[in-house]
C-alpha positions in Angstrom: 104.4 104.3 56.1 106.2 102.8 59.1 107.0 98.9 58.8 107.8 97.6 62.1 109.1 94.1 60.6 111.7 96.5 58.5 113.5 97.8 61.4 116.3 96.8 63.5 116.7 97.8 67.0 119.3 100.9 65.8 116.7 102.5 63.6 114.1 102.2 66.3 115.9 104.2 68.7 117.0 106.3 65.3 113.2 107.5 65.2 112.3 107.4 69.1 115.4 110.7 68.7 113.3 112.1 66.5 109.9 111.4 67.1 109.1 115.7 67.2 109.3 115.5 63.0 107.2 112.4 63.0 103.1 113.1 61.7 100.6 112.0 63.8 99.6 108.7 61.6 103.6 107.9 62.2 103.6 108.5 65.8 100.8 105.7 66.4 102.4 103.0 64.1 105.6 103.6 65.7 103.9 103.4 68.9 102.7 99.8 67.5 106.0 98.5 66.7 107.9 99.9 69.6 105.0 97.9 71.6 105.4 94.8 69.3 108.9 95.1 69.6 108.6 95.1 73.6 106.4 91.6 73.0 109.0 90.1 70.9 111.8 91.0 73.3 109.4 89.6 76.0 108.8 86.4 74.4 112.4 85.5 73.5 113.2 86.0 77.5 110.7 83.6 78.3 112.5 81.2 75.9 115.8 81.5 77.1 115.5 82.2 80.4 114.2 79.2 82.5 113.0 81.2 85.8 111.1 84.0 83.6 109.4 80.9 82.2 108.2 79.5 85.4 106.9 83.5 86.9 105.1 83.2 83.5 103.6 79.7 83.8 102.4 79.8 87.7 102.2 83.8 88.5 103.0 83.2 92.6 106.0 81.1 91.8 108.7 82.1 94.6 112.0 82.3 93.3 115.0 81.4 96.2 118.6 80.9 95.6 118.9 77.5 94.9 116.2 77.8 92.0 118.1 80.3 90.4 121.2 78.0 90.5 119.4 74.9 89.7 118.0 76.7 86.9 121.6 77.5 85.6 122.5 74.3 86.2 119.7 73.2 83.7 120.0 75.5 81.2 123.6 74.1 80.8 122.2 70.9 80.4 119.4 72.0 77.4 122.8 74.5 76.0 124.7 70.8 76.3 127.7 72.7 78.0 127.1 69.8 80.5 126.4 66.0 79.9 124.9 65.4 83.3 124.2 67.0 87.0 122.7 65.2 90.0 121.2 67.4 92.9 120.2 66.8 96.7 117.8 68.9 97.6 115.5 68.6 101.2 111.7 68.0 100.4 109.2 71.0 99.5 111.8 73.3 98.3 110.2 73.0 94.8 113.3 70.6 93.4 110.7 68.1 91.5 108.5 71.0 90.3 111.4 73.1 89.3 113.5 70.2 87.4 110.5 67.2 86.3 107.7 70.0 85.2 108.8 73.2 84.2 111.9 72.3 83.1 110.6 69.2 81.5 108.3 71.3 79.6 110.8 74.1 78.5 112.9 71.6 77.3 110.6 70.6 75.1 109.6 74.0 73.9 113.3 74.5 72.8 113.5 71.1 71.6 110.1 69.8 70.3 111.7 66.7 68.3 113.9 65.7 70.7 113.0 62.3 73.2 112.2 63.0 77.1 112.1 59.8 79.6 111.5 60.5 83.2 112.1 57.7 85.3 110.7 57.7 89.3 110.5 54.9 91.7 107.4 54.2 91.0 105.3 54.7 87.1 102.6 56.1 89.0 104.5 59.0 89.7 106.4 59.5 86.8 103.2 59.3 85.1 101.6 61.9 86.9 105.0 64.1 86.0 104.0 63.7 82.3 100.3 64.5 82.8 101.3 68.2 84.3 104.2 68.6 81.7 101.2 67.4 79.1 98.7 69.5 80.3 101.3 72.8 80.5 102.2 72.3 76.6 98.3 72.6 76.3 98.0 76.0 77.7 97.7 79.2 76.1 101.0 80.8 78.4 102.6 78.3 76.8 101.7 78.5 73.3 102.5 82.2 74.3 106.5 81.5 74.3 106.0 78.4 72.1 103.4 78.9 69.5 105.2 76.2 67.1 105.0 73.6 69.8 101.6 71.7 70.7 100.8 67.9 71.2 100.3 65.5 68.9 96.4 64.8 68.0 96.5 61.2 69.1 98.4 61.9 72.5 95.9 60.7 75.6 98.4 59.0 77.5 99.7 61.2 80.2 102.5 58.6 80.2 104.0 58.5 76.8 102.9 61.0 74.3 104.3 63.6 71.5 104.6 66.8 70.4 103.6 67.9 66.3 107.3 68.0 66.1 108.1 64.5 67.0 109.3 64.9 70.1 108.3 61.8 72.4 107.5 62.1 75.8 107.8 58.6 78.1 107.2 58.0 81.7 108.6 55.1 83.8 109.0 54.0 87.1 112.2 51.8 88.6 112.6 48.1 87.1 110.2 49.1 84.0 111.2 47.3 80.7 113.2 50.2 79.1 115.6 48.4 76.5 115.7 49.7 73.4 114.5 53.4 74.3 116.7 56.1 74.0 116.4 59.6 75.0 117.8 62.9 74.5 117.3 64.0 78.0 116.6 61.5 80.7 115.0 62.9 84.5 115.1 60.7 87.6 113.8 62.0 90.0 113.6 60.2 93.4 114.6 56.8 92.5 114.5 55.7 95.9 111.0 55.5 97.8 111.6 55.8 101.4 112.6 53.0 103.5 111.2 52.0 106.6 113.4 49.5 108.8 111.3 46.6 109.3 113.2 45.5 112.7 112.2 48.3 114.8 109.9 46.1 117.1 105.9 47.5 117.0 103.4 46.8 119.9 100.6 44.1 118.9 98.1 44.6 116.2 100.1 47.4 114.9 101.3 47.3 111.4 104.5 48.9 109.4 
């Protein structure tokens, strides 16, 4: 009897060679564990590959250029081959999505002890950052490449919350009280609202 958890890659392909001496009871559990091998090969690319992991979570995710070099860019980050990046990127090309969600979220996955803080210019926003990254950790794709990782019973808060692991999750905006917190990865992501110049002169009755 075929054991599929027995078998390294090598003696897979040793029996694929001769799969014409196999019965027909051993060609269908092979079947099954070249198949279950496939998964498993699958899976592990979604884990380590930060772009595969975002086609998996959103199915029409587009995929240009920059992504793919802001994603290496990240993934050196999580690897810690760098400390730090900072990246200027025009609005609606998918920078805050990319970087404060999914990669938020795969961090996590990777790291489900470690401490996240995302910091915006306003809490409003950061929070609702944590409330997509919160309700991604929920889904079944992701328990798909991440079955170990889930949230933490008592986490409601879309602003601070925590995974079974003890990983922490906490969302901030600019000039919150954040002494004393530390982090093992911090996101900010737009500290700067937009500016309007107050001295551009307005006809009456109209407001800035």
């Amino acid at each position: 009897m075929l054991d599929g958890g027995g078998f390294s890659q090598e003696e897979i392909d040793l029996l694929l060679d001769n799969v014409d001496q196999l019965s027909e009871s051993e060609l269908q559990e092979l079947e099954g564990i070249v198949s279950d091998l496939a998964e498993r090969q699958r899976v592990q690319t979604l884990r380590n590959d930060l772009i595969t992991f975002c086609q998996h979570m959103q199915n029409d995710y587009k995929v240009g250029g920059h992504h793919k070099r802001l994603a290496n860019l990240l993934e050196d980050i999580e690897a810690r081959r760098k400390d730090r990046i900072c990246v200027s990127i025009p609005p609606r090309h998918g920078k805050s999505q990319l970087v404060s969600i999914y990669y938020a979220a795969w961090y996590m996955g990777r790291n489900p002890s470690h401490k996240v803080m995302l910091v915006s210019h306003t809490t409003d926003l950061a929070v609702d950052f944590g409330r997509k990254i919160r309700n991604l950790i929920a889904t079944d794709k992701y328990r798909e490449v991440f079955p170990d990782v889930a949230l933490a019973s008592d986490s409601k808060s879309a602003g601070r919350w925590n995974t079974n692991q003890g990983g922490e999750f906490f969302a901030a905006g600019v000039g919150s009280a954040l002494a004393g917190r530390g982090a093992h990865l911090l996101l900010v992501d737009d500290p700067h609202a937009l500016q309007i110049d107050t001295q551009i002169p307005t006809t009456e009755g109209s407001r800035l």
